[in-house]
C-alpha positions in Angstrom: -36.4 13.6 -83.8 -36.1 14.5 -87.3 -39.9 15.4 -87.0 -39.1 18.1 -84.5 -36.2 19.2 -86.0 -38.7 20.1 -89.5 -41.1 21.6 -87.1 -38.6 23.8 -85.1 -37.1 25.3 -88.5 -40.4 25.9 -89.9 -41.1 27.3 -86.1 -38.0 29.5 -86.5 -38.5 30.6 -90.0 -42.4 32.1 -89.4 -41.1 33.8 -86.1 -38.2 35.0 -88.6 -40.8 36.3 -91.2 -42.6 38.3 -88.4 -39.9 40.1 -86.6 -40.1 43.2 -88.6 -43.8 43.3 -87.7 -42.7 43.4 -83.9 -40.3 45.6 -84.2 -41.7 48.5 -85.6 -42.3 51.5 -83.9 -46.0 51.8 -82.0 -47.7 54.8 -82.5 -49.5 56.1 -79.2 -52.1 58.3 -78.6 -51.3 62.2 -79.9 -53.6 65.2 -80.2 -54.4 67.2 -82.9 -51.9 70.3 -81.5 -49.4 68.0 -80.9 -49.6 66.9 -84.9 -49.8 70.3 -86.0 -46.3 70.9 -83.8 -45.0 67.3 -86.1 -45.8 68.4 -89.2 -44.8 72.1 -88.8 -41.3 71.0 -88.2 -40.9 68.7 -90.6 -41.6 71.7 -93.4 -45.1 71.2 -93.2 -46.9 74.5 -93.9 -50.2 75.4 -93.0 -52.7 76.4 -95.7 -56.0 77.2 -94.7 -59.3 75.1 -96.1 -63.0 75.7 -95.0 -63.3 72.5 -92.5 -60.0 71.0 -92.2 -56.8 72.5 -91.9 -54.9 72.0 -95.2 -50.7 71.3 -94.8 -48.5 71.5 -97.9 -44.6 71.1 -98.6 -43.0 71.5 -101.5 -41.7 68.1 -102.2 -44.9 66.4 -102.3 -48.0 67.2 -104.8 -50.6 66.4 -102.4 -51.9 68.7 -99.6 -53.1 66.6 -96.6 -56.2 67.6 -94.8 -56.0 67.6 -91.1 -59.0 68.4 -88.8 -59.5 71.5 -86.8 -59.6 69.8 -82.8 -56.5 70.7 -81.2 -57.7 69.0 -77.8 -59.0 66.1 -79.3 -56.6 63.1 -79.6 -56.2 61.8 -83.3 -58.0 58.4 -84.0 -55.3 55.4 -84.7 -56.0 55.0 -88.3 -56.6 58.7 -88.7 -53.1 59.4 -87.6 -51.0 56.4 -89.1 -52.6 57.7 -92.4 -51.4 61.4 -92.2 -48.1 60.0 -90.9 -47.8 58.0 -93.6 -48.9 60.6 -96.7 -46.5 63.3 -94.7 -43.6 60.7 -95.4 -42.9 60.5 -91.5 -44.0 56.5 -91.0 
């Protein structure tokens, strides 16, 4: 009894630990033109480069390059990075 009682509170404390991993938000498939829309209204402005479309905004230092495929859907990492530079992840 005293076995299973360990075990259940180690059980309880790792499922603890990994409930903020569950819970965040998934990010599903989006295309380009529907990224463009995001970052636009989140003060994103548009500033053009040779391949990739470049966005600034005055509160951060770095532009962030987006490509130019407006039908195309963004790949996963592609988009949880320019999420996450934008400040909107």
């Amino acid at each position: 009894m005293v076995q299973f009682r360990f075990l259940f509170s180690v059980f309880l404390k790792f499922r603890t630990n990994m409930l903020p991993l569950q819970n965040q938000k998934r990010i599903f498939n989006m295309k380009f033109s529907e990224l463009y829309r995001l970052l636009e209204e989140n003060g994103w402005t548009i500033k053009k480069g040779a391949k990739h479309i470049k966005y600034v905004h005055p509160d951060f230092d770095k532009p962030i390059p987006v490509g130019r495929h407006p039908s195309k859907e963004v790949p996963k990492g592609t988009l949880e990075t320019i999420l996450r530079e934008a400040g909107l992840k």
